[in-house]
C-alpha positions as CSV (number, residue, x, y, z in Angstrom):
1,X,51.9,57.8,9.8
2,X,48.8,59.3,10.2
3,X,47.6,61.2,13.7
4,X,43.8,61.2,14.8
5,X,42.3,62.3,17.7
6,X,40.9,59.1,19.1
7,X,41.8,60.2,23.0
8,X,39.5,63.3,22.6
9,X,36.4,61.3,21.2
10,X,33.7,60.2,23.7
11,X,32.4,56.6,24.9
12,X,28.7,56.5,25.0
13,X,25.9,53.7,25.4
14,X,22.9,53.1,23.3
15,X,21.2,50.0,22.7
16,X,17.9,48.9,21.1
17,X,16.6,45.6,21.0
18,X,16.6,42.9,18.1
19,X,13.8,44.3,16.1
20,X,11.6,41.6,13.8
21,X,11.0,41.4,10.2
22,X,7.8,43.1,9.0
23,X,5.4,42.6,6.4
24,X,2.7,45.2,6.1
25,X,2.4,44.7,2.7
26,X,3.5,41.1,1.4
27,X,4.4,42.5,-2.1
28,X,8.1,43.7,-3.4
29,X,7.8,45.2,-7.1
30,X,11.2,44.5,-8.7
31,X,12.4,46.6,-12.0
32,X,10.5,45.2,-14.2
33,X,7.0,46.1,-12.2
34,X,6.5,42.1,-10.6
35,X,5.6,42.1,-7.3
36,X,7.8,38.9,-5.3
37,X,7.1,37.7,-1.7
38,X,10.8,37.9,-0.6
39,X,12.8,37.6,3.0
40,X,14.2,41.2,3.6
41,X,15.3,43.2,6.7
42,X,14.9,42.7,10.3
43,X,15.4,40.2,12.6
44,X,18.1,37.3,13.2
45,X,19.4,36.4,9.8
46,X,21.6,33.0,10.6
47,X,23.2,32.5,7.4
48,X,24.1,35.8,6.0
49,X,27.2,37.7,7.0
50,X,29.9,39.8,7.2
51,X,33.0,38.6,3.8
52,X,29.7,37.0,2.3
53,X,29.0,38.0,-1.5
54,X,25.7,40.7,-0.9
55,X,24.9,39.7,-4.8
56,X,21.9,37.3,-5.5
57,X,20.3,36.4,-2.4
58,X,17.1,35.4,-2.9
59,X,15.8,38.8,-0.5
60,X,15.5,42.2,-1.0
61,X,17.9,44.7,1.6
62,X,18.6,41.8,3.7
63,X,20.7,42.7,6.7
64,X,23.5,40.4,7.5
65,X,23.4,39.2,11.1
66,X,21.3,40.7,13.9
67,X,19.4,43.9,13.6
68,X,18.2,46.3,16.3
69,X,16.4,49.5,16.8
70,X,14.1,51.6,19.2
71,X,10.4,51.8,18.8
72,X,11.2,55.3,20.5
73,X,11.9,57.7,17.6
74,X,14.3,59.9,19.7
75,X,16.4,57.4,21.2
76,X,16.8,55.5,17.5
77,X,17.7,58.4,16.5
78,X,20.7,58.4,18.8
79,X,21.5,54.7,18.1
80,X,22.0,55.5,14.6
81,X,23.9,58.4,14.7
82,X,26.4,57.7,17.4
83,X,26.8,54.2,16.6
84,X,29.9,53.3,14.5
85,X,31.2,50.7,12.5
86,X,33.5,48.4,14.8
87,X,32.1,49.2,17.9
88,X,31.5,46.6,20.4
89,X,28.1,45.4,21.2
90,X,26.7,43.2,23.7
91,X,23.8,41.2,24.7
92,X,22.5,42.5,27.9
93,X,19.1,40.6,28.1
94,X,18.0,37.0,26.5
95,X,19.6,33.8,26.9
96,X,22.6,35.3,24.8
97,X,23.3,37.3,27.8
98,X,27.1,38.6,28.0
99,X,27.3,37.7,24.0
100,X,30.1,40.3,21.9
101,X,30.0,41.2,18.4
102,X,30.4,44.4,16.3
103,X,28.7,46.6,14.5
104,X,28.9,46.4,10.5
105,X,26.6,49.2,9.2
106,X,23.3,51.3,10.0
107,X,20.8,50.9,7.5
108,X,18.6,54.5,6.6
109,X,14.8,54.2,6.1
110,X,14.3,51.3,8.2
111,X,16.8,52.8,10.8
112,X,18.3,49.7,11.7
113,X,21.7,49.2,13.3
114,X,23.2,45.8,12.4
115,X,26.0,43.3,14.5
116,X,27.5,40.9,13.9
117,X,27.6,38.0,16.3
118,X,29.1,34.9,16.4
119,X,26.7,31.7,15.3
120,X,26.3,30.1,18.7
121,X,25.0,33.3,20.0
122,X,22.4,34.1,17.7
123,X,21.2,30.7,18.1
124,X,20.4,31.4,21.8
125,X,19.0,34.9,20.8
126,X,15.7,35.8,20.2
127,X,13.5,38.8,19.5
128,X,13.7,41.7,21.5
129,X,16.7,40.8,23.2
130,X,18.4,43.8,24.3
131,X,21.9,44.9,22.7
132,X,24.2,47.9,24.1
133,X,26.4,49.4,22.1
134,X,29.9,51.3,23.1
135,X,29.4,54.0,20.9
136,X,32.6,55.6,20.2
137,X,34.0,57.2,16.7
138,X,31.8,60.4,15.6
139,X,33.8,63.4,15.4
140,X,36.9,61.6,14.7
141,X,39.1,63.7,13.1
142,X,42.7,63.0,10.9
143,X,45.0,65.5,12.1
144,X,46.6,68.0,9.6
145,X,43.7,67.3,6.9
146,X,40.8,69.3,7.9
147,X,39.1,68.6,4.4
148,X,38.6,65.1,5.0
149,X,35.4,64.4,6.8
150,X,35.2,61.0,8.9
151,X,31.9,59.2,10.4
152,X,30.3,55.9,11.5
153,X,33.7,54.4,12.2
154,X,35.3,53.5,15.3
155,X,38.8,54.9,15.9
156,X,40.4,51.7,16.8
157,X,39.0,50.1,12.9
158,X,39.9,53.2,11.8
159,X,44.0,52.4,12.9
160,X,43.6,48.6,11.0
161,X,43.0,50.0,8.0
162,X,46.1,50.5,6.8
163,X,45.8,54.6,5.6
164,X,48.8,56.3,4.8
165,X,49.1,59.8,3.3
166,X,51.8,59.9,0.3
167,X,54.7,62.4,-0.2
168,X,52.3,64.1,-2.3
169,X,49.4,64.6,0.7
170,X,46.7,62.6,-0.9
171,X,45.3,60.0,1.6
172,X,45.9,55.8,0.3
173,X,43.1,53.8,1.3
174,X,42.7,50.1,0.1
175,X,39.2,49.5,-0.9
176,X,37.6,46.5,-3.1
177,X,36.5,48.7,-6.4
178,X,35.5,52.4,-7.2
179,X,31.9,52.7,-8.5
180,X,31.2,56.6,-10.2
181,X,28.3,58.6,-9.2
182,X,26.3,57.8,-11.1
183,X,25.1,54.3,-10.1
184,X,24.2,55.7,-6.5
185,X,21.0,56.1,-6.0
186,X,18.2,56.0,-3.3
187,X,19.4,58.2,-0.5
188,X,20.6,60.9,-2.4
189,X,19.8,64.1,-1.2
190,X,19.8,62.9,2.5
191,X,20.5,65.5,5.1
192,X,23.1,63.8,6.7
193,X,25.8,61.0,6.3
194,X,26.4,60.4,9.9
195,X,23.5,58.2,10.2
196,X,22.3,55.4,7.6
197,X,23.0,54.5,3.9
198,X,22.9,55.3,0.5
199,X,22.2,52.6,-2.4
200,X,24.6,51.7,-5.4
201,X,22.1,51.2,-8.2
202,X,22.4,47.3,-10.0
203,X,19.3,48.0,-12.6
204,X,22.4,48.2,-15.5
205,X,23.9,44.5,-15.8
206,X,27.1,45.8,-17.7
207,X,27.5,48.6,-15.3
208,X,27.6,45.6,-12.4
209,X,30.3,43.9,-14.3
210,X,32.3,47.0,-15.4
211,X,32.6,48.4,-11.9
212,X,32.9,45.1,-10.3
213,X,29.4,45.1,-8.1
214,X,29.0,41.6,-8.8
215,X,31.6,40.5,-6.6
216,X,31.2,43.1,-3.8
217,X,30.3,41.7,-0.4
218,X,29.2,42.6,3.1
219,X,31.9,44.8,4.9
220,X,34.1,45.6,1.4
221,X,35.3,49.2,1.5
222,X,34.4,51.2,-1.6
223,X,35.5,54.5,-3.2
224,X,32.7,56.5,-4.8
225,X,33.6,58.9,-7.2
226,X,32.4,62.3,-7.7
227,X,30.2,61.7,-4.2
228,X,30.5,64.7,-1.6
229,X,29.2,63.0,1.5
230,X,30.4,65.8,4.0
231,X,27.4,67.5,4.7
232,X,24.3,65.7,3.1
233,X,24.7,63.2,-0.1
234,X,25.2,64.9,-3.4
235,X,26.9,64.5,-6.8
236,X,30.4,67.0,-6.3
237,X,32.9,66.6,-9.5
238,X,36.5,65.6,-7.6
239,X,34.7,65.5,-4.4
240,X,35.6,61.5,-3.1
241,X,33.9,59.3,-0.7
242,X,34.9,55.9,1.4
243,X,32.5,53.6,2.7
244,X,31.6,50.3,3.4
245,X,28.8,47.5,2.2
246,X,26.3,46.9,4.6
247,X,23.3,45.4,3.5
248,X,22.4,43.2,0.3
249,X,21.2,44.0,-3.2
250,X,17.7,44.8,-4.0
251,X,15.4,44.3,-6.3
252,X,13.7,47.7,-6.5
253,X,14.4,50.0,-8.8
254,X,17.1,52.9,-7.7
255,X,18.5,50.5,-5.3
256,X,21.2,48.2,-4.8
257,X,23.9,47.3,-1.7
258,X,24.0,50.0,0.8
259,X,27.0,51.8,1.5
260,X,27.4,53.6,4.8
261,X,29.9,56.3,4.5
262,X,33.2,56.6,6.6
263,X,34.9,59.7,5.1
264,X,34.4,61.8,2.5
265,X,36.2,65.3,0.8
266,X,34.7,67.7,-1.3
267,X,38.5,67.9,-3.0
268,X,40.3,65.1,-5.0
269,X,42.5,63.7,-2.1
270,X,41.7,60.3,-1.5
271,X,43.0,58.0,-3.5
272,X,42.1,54.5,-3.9
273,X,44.7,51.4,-3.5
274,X,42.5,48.8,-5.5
275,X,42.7,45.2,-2.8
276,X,40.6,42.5,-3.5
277,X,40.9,41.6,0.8
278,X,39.7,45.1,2.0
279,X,36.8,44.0,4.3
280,X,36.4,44.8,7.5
281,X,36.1,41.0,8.6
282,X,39.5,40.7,7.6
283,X,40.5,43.8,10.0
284,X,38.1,42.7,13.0
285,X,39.0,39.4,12.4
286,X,35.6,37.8,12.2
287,X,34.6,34.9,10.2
């Protein structure tokens, strides 16, 4: 059984409030250079979420659930980075008041943070409510495998998802598919992995249906190959990555579903154990 060091991490609040769509400029150019008028992210989106397919909404990056952020730069800059996947958020202001969810993802470049709640409570939010997260999971560590580099996940999701090392030492992680380096796209380069996402790219259609993209959906787990993640996002030969969907597929060029990463190695030691039910709505229970 594997050993982390959940009693040393640290608790912390932040919170931002449930930040609205925007549409500076109306126009979304897709692949093929057509511009669309298309929902996308922001906002309270009531029928999109976690264990849905993130595959052909009509939308472009759309965010399931509720999305928040600060207008100040400094303190979204906290809510990204020390918010985690699993943590528990809840309404503080708003007719939703005392309302519990959890957080699925952070999204890079629009910097939001997105929850899920359950349907009766987003129909009594609005926007600018107020959301506090319990942030809780950055610098969790696996005990006895200092090459493997975990982020963005709290430590009590972390225990549900069934990890085990083999007699060999490689770590055993169920996930829904792998997809190779060389569909990921916008993103790469980014400084860091402990805040935001990186996009798998969809432009090839036999790529989607070799790899299995077509049937991802919010909150799958997915192993990327050949993607160091540990410091920064760059192509690594063995290096291996985990993370998790957490926002739709785009029609943009060089994008696709996000994936926020949860571990990563710069050496070949996590394996993947292919499972069709690895989403986290199966291990937080939410439907």
């Amino acid at each position: 059984m594997i050993q982390i060091n959940k009693a040393k991490l640290v608790m912390q609040s932040v919170q931002g409030k449930i930040h609205s769509p925007q549409g500076a400029n109306p126009y979304r150019i897709d692949r093929e250079g057509v511009g669309h008028i298309l929902p996308a992210t922001g906002g309270i989106t009531y029928n999109v979420k976690i264990g849905d397919s993130c595959m052909e909404w009509i939308g472009d990056h759309v965010e399931p659930g509720v999305s928040i952020r600060n207008e100040d730069k400094m303190e979204n800059n906290a809510l990204m980075i020390l918010s985690c996947i699993g943590n528990e958020a809840r309404v503080v202001t708003g007719e939703a008041k005392g309302a519990k969810g959890y957080v699925t993802g952070m999204h890079g470049g629009i910097d939001h943070v997105l929850i899920h709640f359950k349907e009766e409570d987003m129909e009594k939010m609005a926007i600018n409510d107020t959301i506090l997260i319990k942030a809780f999971g950055q610098g969790l560590a696996i005990e006895g495998l200092d090459d493997v580099k975990c982020m963005n996940i709290d430590p009590g999701l972390f225990e549900k998802l069934d990890i085990k090392i083999n007699p060999e030492g490689y770590l055993e992680i169920p996930v829904k598919t792998e997809v190779p380096a060389y569909m990921m796209g916008s993103g790469i380069g980014g400084a860091t992995a402990y805040s935001g996402d990186y996009d798998i790219m969809t432009g090839d259609k036999d790529a989607n249906r070799e790899f299995g993209i077509n049937e991802l959906k919010f909150g799958d787990l997915v192993l990327l190959r050949d993607c160091d993640n540990t410091y920064g996002r760059q192509y690594l030969k063995g290096a291996v990555s985990i993370g998790i969907v957490v926002h739709s597929d785009c029609i943009k060029s060089g994008h696709g579903p996000g994936i926020t990463v949860i571990m990563s190695s710069k050496k070949p030691i996590i394996k993947a154990i292919i499972n069709k039910e690895a989403n986290i709505s199966n291990y937080l229970q939410i439907k």
